[in-house]
C-alpha positions in Angstrom: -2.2 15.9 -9.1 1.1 16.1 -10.9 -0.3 16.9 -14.7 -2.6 18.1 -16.9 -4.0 16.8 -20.3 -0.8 18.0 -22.2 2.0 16.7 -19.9 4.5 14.6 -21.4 3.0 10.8 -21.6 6.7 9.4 -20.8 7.0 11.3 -18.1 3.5 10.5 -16.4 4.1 6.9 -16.9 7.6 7.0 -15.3 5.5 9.0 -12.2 3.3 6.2 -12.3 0.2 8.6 -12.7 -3.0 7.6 -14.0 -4.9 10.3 -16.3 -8.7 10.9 -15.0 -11.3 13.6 -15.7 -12.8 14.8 -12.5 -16.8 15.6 -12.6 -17.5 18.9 -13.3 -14.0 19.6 -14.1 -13.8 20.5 -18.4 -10.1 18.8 -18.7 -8.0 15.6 -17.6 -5.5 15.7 -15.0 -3.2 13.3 -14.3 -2.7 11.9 -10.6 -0.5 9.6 -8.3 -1.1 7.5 -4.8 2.4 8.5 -4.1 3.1 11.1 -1.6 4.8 14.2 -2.6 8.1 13.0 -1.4 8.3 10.5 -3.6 7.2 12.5 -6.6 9.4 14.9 -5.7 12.0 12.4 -5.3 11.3 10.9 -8.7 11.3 14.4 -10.2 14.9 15.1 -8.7 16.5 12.1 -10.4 14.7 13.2 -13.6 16.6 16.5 -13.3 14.0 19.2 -12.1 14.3 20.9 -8.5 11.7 22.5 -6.6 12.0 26.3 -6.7 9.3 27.2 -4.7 6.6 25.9 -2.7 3.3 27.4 -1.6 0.3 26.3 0.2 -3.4 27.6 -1.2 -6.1 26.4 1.5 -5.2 22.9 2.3 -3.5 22.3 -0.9 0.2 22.1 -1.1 1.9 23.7 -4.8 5.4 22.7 -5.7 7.2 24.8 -8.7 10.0 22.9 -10.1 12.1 23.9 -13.0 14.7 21.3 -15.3 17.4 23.0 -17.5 16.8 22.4 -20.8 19.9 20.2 -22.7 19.9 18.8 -26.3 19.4 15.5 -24.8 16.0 15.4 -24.1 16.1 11.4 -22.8 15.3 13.0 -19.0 14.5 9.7 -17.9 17.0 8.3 -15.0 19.1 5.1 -16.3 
């Protein structure tokens, strides 16, 4: 899962992530095949880095942070 319902749409599309509501579940999520390298790798180039990282059962949970800029075109050239 890399998002939920109010993540940025550019961004999600540039992560290649697909938006889907889980049953049950009373809000959408958006989610990738990738593996988390290559999220993570995708996220880099888009300017955030990981600050922390955690694990919760068999779950792994990455915190990343971007300075903000006046530019707000994050996407990589």
């Amino acid at each position: 899962m890399v998002g939920d319902e109010h993540s940025d749409p550019n961004l999600m599309n540039y992560l290649g992530a697909t938006k889907r509501n889980m049953l049950g579940n009373h809000f959408w999520e958006y989610y990738v095949q990738d593996a988390p390298r290559i999220v993570l790798d995708k996220l880099e180039k888009c300017g955030y880095r990981v600050i922390s990282m955690t694990g919760v059962g068999q779950t792994l949970v990455w915190c990343l942070h971007k300075e903000s800029t006046q530019n707000s075109n994050y996407l990589p050239a």
